[in-house]
C-alpha positions as CSV (number, residue, x, y, z in Angstrom):
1,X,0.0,0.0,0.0
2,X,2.9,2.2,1.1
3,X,5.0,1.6,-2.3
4,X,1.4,2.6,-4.4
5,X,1.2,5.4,-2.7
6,X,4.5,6.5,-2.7
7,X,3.9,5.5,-7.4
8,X,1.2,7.8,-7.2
9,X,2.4,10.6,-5.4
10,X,5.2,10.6,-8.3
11,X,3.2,10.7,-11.0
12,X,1.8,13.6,-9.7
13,X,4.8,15.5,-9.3
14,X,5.7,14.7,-12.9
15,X,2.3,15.7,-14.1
16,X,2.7,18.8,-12.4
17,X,6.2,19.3,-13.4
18,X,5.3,19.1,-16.8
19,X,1.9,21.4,-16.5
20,X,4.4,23.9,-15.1
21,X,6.5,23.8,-17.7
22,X,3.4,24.7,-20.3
23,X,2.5,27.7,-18.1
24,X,5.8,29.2,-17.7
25,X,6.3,29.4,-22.1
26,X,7.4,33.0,-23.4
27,X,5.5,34.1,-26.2
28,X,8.3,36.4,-27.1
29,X,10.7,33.6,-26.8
30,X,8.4,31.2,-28.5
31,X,8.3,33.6,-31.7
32,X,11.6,33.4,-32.5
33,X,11.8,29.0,-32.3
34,X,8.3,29.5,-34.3
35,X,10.6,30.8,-37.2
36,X,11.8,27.3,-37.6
37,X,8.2,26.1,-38.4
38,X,7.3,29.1,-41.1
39,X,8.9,27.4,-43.4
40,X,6.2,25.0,-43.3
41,X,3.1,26.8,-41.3
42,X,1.6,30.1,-41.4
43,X,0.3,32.2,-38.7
44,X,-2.7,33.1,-40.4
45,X,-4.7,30.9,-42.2
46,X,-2.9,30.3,-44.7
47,X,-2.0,27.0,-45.8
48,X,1.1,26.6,-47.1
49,X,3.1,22.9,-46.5
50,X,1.0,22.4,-43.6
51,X,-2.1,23.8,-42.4
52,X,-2.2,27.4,-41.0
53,X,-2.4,28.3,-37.2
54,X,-4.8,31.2,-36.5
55,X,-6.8,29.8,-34.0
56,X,-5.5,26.4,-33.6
57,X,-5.7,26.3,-29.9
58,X,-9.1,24.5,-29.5
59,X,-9.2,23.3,-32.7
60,X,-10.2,19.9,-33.4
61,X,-7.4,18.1,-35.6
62,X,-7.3,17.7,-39.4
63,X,-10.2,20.3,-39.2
64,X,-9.2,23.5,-42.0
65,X,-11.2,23.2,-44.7
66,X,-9.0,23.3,-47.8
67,X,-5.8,21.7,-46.5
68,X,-5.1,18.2,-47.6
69,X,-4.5,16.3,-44.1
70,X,-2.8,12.9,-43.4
71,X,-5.9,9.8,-43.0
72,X,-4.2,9.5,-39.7
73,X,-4.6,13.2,-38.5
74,X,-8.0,13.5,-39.9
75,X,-9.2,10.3,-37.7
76,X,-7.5,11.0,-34.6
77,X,-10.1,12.4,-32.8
78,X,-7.3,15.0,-30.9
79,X,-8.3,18.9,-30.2
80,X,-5.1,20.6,-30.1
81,X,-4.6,22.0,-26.4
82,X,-1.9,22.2,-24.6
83,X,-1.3,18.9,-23.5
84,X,-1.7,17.6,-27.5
85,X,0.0,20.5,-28.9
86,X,3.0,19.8,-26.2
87,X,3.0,15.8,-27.1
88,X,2.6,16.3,-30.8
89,X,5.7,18.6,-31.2
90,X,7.6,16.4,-29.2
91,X,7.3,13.7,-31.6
92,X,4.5,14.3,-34.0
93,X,4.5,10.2,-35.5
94,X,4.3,8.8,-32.1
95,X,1.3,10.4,-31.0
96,X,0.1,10.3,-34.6
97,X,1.1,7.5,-36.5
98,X,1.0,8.3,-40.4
99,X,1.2,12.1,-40.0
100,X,3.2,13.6,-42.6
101,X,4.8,16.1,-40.1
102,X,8.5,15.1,-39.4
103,X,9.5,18.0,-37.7
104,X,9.6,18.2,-33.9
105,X,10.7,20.3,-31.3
106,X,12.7,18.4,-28.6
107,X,13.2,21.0,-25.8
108,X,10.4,21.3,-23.4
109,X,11.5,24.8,-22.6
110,X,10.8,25.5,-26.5
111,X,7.6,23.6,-26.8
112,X,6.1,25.9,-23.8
113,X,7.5,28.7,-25.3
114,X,5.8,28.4,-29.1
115,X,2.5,26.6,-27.5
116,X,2.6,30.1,-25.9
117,X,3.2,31.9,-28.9
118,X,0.4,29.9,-30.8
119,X,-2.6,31.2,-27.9
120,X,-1.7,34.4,-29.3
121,X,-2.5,33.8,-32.5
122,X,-6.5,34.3,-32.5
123,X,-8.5,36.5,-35.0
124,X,-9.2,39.5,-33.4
């Protein structure tokens, strides 16, 4: 019972490690790593190689009408918050097997930082 709770009380601190991480990103800071993904994404809705992110915090996957997405994105079912968004960037084909994104971003620090950057980018 003791070695359970002692599991659980773990998991907890690396759920909220990681949650803390998410709410501590720069939008400033998370600009400047975005530049790596322009090549490739839009911050309007544009599509160009991928689908454009105006509003894509909240918005269900494979969803922009116009843009030609992978079967596997299409049928995945995921909304793109920050728990997604932060997985998906990590490593886009192992949350999403058959994506077409290769591309990740490896550093939590800069995953916070441009899943900041993308809540800023709403229509206003």
């Amino acid at each position: 019972m003791e070695k359970m709770r002692a599991v659980m009380i773990a998991v907890g601190v690396i759920v909220l490690g990681a949650s803390s991480v998410q709410a501590d990103g720069d939008p400033d800071k998370g600009k400047k790593v975005f530049a790596r993904c322009s090549a490739c994404h839009a911050t309007t809705e544009q599509n160009k190689v991928g689908p454009g992110l105006l509003n894509v915090v909240g918005r269900p996957a494979g969803s922009i009408a116009g843009y030609n997405y992978s079967a596997a994105l299409k049928g995945s079912g995921l909304t793109w918050d920050e728990p997604t968004l932060d997985a998906f960037l990590k490593a886009p084909a192992a949350l999403v097997k058959g994506t077409r994104m290769s591309a990740s971003i490896p550093k939590d620090q800069d995953r916070a930082d441009v899943i900041s950057y993308l809540k800023t980018l709403a229509a206003q």
